[in-house]
C-alpha positions in Angstrom: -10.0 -15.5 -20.7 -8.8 -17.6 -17.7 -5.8 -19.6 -18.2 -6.0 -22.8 -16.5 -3.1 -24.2 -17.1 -1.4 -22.6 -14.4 -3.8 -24.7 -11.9 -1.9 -27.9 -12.5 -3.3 -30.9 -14.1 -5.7 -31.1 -10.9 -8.0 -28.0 -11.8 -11.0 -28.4 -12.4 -12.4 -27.3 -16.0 -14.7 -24.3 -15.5 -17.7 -24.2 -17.6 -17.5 -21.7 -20.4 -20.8 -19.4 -18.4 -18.5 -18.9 -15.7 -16.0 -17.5 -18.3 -18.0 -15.0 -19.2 -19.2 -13.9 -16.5 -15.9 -13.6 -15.4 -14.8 -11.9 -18.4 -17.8 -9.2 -17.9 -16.7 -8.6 -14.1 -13.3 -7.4 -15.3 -14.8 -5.7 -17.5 -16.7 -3.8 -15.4 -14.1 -3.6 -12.8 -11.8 -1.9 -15.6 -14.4 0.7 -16.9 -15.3 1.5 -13.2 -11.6 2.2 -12.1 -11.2 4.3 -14.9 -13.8 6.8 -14.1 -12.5 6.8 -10.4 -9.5 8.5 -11.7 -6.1 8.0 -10.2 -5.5 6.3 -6.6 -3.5 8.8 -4.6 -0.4 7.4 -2.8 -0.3 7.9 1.2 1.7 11.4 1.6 1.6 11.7 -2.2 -0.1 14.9 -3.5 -2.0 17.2 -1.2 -5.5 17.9 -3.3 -6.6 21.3 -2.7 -10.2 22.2 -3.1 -11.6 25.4 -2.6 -14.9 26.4 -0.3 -17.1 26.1 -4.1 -15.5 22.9 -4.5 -16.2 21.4 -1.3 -19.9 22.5 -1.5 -20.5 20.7 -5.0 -19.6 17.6 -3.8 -21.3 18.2 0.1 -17.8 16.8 1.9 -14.3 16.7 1.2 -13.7 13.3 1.8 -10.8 10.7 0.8 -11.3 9.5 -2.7 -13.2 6.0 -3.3 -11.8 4.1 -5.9 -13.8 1.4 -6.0 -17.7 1.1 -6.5 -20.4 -0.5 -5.2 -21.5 -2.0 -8.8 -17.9 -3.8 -9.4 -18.1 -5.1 -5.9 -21.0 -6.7 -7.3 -19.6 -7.6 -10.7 -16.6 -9.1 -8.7 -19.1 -10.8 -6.3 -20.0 -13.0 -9.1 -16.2 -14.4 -9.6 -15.7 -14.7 -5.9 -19.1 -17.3 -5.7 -17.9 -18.9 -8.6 -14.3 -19.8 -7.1 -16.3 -20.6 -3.9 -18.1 -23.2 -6.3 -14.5 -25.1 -7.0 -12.9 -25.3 -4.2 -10.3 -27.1 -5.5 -8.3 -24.4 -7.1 -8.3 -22.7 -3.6 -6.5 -25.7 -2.9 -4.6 -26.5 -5.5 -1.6 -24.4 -4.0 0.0 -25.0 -1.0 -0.6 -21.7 1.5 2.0 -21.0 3.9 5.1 -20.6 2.1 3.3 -20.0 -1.7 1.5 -16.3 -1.2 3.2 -14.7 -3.9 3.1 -17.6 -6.5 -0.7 -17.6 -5.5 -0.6 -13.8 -6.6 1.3 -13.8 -9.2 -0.1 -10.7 -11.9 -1.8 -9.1 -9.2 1.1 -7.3 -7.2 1.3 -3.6 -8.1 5.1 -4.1 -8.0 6.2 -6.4 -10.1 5.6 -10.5 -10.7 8.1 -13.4 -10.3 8.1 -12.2 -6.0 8.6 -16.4 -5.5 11.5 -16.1 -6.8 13.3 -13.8 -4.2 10.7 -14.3 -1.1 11.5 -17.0 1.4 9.0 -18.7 3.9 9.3 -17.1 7.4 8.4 -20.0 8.6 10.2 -22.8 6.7 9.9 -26.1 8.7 5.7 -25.2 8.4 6.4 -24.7 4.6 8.3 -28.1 4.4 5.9 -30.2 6.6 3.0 -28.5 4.0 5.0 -29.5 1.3 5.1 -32.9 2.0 1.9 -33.1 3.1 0.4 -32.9 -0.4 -1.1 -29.8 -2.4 -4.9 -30.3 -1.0 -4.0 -31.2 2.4 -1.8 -28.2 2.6 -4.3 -25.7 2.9 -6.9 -27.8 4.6 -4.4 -28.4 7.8 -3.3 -25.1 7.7 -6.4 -23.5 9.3 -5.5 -26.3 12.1 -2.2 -25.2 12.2 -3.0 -21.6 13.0 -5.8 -22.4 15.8 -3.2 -25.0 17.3 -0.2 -22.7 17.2 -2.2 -19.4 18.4 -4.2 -19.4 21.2 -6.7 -16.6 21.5 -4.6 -14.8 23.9 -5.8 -10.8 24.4 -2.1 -9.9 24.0 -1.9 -12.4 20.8 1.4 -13.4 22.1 0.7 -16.9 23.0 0.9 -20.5 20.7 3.5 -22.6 19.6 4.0 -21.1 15.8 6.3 -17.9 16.1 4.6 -16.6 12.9 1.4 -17.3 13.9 -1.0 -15.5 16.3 -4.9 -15.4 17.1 -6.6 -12.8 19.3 -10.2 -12.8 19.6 -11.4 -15.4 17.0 -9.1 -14.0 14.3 -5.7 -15.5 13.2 -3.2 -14.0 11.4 -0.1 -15.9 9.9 2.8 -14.1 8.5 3.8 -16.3 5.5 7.2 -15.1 3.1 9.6 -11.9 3.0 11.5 -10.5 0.7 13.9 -7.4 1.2 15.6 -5.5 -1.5 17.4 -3.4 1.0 14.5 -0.4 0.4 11.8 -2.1 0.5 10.3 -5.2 2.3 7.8 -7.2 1.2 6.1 -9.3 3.7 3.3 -12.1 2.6 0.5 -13.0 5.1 -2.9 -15.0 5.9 -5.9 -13.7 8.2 -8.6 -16.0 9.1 -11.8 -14.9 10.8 -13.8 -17.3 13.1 -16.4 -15.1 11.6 -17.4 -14.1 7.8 -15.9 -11.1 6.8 -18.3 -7.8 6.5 -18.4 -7.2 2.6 -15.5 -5.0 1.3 -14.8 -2.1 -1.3 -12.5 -3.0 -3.8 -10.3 -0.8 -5.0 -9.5 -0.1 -8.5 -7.6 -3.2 -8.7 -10.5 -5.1 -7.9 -9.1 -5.9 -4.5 -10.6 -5.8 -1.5 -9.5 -2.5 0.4 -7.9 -3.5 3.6 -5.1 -2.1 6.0 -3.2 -2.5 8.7 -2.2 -0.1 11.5 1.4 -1.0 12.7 3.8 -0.5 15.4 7.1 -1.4 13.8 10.6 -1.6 15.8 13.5 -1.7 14.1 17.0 -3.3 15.5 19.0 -0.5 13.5 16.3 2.3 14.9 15.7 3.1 18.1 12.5 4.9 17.5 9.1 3.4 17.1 7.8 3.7 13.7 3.7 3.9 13.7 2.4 3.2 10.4 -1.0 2.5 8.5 0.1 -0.3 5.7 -2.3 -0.8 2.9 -3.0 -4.8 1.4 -2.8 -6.2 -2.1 -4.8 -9.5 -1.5 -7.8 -11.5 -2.4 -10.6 -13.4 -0.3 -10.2 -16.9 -1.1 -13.4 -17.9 1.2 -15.9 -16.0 3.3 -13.6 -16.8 6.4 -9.9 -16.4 4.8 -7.6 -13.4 3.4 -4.2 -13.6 1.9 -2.4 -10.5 1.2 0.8 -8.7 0.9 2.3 -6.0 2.6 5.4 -3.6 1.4 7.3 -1.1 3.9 9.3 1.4 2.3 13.0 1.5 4.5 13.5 4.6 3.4 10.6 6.1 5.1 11.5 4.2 8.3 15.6 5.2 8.2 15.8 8.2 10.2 15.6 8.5 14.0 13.9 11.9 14.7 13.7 11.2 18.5 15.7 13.9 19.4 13.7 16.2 17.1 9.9 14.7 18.5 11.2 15.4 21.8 12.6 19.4 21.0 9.0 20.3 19.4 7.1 18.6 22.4 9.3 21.1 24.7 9.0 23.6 22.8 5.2 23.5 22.5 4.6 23.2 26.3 6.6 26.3 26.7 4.5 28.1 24.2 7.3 28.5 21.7 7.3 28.4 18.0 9.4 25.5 16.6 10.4 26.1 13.1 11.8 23.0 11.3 14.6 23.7 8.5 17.5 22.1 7.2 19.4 23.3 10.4 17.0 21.8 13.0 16.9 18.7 10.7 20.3 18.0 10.5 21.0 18.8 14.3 18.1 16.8 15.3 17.6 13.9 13.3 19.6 11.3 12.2 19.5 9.2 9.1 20.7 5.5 10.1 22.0 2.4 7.4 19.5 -0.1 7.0 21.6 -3.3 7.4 21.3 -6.6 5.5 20.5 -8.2 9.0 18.0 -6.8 11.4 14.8 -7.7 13.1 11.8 -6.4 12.8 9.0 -6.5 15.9 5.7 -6.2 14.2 2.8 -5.1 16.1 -0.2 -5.3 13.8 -3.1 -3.8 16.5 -6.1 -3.3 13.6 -7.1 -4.6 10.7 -9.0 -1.9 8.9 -11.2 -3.1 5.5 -13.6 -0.4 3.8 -17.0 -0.9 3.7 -18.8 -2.3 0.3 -21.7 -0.2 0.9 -20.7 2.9 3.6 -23.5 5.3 5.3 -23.9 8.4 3.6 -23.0 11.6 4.9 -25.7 13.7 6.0 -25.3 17.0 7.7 -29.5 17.5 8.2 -28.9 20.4 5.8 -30.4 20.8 1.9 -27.5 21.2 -1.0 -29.4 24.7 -1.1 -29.4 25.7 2.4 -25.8 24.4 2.8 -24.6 26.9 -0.5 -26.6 29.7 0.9 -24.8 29.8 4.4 -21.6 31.6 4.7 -18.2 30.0 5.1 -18.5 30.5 8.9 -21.5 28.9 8.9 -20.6 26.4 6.4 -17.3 25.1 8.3 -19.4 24.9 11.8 -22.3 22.9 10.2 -19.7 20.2 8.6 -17.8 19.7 11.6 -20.5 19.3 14.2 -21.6 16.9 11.5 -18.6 15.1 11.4 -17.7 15.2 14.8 -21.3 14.1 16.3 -21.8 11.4 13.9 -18.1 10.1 14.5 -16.5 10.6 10.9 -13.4 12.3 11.4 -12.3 9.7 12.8 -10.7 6.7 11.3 -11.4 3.5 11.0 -15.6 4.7 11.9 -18.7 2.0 11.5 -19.9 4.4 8.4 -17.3 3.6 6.4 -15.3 0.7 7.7 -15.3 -2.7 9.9 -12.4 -3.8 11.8 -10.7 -5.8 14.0 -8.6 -5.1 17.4 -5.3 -7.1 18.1 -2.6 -7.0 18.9 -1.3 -9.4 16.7 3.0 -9.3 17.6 5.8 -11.3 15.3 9.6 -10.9 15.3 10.4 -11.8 12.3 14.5 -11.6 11.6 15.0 -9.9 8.1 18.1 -10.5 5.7 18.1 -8.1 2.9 19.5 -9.6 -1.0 21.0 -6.4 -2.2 22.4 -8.7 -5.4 19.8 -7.3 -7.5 19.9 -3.7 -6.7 21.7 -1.0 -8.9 22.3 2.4 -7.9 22.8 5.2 -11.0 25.2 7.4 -9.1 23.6 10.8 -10.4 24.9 13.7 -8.0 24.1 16.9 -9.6 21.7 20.2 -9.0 20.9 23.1 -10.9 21.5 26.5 -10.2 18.5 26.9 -7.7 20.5 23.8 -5.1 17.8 21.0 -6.3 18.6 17.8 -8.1 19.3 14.4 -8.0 21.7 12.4 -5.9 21.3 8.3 -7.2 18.9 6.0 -8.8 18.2 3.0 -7.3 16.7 0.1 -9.0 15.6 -3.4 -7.4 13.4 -6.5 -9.2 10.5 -4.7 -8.7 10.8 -1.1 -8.5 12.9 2.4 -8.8 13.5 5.0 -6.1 14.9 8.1 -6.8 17.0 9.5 -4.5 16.5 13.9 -4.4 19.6 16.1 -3.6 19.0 19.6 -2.4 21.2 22.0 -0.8 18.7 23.3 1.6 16.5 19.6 2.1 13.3 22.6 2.7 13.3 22.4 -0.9 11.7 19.5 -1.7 8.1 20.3 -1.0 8.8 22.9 -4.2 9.6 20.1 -6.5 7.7 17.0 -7.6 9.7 13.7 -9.2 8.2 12.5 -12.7 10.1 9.1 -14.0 9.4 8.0 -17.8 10.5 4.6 -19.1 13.1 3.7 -22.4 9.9 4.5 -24.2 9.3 7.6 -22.5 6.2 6.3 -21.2 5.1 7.6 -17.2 6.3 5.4 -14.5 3.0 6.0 -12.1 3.3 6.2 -8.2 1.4 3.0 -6.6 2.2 3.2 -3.0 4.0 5.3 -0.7 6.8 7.4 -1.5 6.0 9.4 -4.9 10.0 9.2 -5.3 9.1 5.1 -5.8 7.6 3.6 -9.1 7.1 0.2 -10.0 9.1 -1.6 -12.9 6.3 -3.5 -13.8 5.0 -3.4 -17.7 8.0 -0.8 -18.5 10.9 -1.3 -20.1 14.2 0.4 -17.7 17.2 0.1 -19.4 16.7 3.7 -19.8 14.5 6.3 -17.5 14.3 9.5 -17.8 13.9 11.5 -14.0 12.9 15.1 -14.3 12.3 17.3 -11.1 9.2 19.5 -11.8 7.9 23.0 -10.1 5.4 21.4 -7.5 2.0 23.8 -8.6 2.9 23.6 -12.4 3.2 20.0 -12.4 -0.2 19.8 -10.3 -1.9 22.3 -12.0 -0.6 22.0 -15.6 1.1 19.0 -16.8 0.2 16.0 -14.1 -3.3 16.2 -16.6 -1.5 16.0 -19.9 1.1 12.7 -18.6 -1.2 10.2 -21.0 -0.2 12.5 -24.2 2.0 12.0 -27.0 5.0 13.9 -26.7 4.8 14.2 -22.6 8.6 13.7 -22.4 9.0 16.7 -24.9 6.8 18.8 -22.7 8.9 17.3 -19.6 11.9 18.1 -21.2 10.9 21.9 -22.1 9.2 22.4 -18.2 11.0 20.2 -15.9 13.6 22.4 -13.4 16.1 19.5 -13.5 16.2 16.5 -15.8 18.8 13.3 -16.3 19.1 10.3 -18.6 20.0 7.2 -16.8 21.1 3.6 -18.0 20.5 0.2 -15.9 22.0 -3.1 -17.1 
């Protein structure tokens, strides 16, 4: 049931229909994700499917977690809030993204309490302007302060910037020293398209970056995947996380020796060698700056084309796997699905929407398990870091080819799995587990896919870790 005290003594009180209906949206949300299966993390397992495979299902295609009925379900919710407007309001924006999210962050809760406005003479003069007015002059705020330049580089407001109609306010950071969590508010001059949810029930919606570090000279290019909500037709507030340690390594040098080698026609074989001579792995600092280029905003679509190649199921399985693999990608390639984001499955919008945002990292929180040990085959574990809101664990190899053999599986004090929700699968999130103890085990890659990743949810999986896992260690946290 919804709790309305945390509204404030200004909420409205909701009539007890729109309680249930609410209550049968979640519930439909729930039993929907649940057959989806699991939401694979960007770069986190490779899912192989054979030629049979790919012919059941017609196309391999990227897994859809949400589903057209709980976008409906949810649908329901979303009119009802539009029907008290009030509790849209009843928070202050700029400044107050997390609190507005609290419970819904894959990483954790209590984010107000280490995130600090970007922007904090906007927070202050929202602040005293009163918890309704707030939000209602913050829409003025952003068309003031951002003019709709092309370049969206234009407008008063350094965190603020409009191109085309579309506004996009960065709101709060937070940095552990690994990870940075940046808060932030789109507003369309136009309705957003409908949008998938995921199995969250949140909408699906990404951002394709340009990010430039001060303590990296190389342009990182990344696509950065939202937690948020719609709070009207016209406004998005979300939440975005970068892992540092995905954008600590300066492989210039390296990007530069393959693109020579490949005009000469040469192989280029990368191994620990040509890594270490090649690359670089850089400190991240407490104090840098970060120039964010957002140039799309991708969201999926709530109800995508369907993928036809002009073919029956039974002509399709009858034709060889010459045949088969020619019919598919003229398919995709006429029709314009390979590539990404494409008007069958996705609306978006073109920036470039540019911030500097000056970033000081609160490493006060963080503890680091100093682990340092391998098994007889050179793989293992070096540290264990922990921060408020999640645990990274930190491989050691003495040949760094080996770690596509091995996959990281973390289990709580209770020796329940500590499940990968975004980016790095050496990353969990501490929230709804108790850490004063994990286990970390290092697991033979194609076992752990093929054999125990399907038996995690069983009693007794830390037995079975403990009996098949190449490498295993107990560590304590305060």
């Amino acid at each position: 049931m919804l709790e309305q005290g945390k509204w404030g003594q200004g909420a409205p009180k909701p009539s007890e229909e729109f309680h249930n209906r609410f209550e049968e949206s979640l519930k439909l949300i729930e039993k929907k994700a649940e057959n989806a299966g699991e939401k694979a993390s960007a770069g986190a397992e490779i899912i192989r499917m054979d030629r049979k495979e790919k012919r059941r299902t017609g196309r391999l295609k990227k897994a859809a977690v949400g589903c057209t009925a709980a976008a409906a379900a949810m649908a329901v919710f979303i009119g009802a809030c539009y029907q008290n407007p009030v509790w849209a309001s009843n928070l202050p924006l700029i400044g107050h993204i997390f609190e507005r999210m609290e419970g819904q962050l894959a990483f954790g809760e209590n984010y107000e309490d280490y995130a600090e406005p970007l922007d904090k003479e906007a927070a202050e003069n929202q602040e005293s302007g009163g918890q309704e007015s707030g939000q209602e002059n913050s829409g003025q705020e952003s068309s003031d302060q951002g003019s709709s330049d092309q370049d969206g580089s234009a407008g008063k407001g350094a965190f603020t910037r409009t191109v085309d109609g579309t506004t996009v306010t960065m709101s709060e950071s937070y940095c552990s020293g690994s990870a940075l969590y940046l808060s932030l508010m789109i507003e369309s001059e136009e309705p957003f398209q409908d949008t998938r949810l995921d199995g969250n029930g949140q909408p699906s919606i990404s951002l394709r970056t340009k990010e430039n570090y001060s303590f990296n000279p190389q342009e990182q290019n990344d696509l950065v995947y939202l937690e948020g909500e719609f709070l009207d037709e016209n406004t998005y507030t979300g939440v975005m996380r970068i892992d540092l340690n995905m954008k600590n390594t300066d492989a210039s040098e390296l990007e530069k020796k393959q693109a020579e080698a490949e005009a000469n026609g040469e192989e280029f074989i990368i191994d620990a060698e040509v890594l270490d001579q090649y690359s670089t792995k850089l400190e991240i600092p407490e104090q840098f700056t970060l120039n964010l280029d957002i140039s799309q905003i991708i969201g999926d679509l709530a109800n995508p084309d369907t993928f036809s190649t002009g073919y029956t199921a039974e002509e399709l399985e009858a034709m060889s796997d010459e045949e088969w693999n020619r019919v598919m990608t003229e398919a995709e390639n006429e029709g314009g699905w390979n590539s990404f984001p494409n008007s069958h499955e996705n609306w978006w919008m073109e920036g470039s929407w540019q911030f500097e945002l000056d970033i000081t990292a609160d490493p006060s929180k963080t503890q680091t398990a100093e682990v340092n040990q391998m098994n007889e085959a050179g793989a293992g574990i070096a540290n264990v870091v922990k921060t408020p809101f999640e645990i990274t664990v930190n491989e050691l190899y003495d040949d760094e080819t080996k770690g596509a053999d091995y996959f990281p599986v973390i289990l709580d004090a209770q020796g329940k799995v500590m499940d990968v929700t975004a980016g790095s699968v050496n990353t969990v999130s501490v929230k709804n587990h108790d850490t004063s103890t994990v286990y970390v085990y290092l697991c033979d890659y194609d076992e752990y896919m093929d054999e125990l990743k399907g038996r995690k949810q069983e009693d007794g999986f830390k037995g079975l870790m403990d009996e098949k896992a190449k490498f295993a260690a107990e560590v304590h946290f305060d």
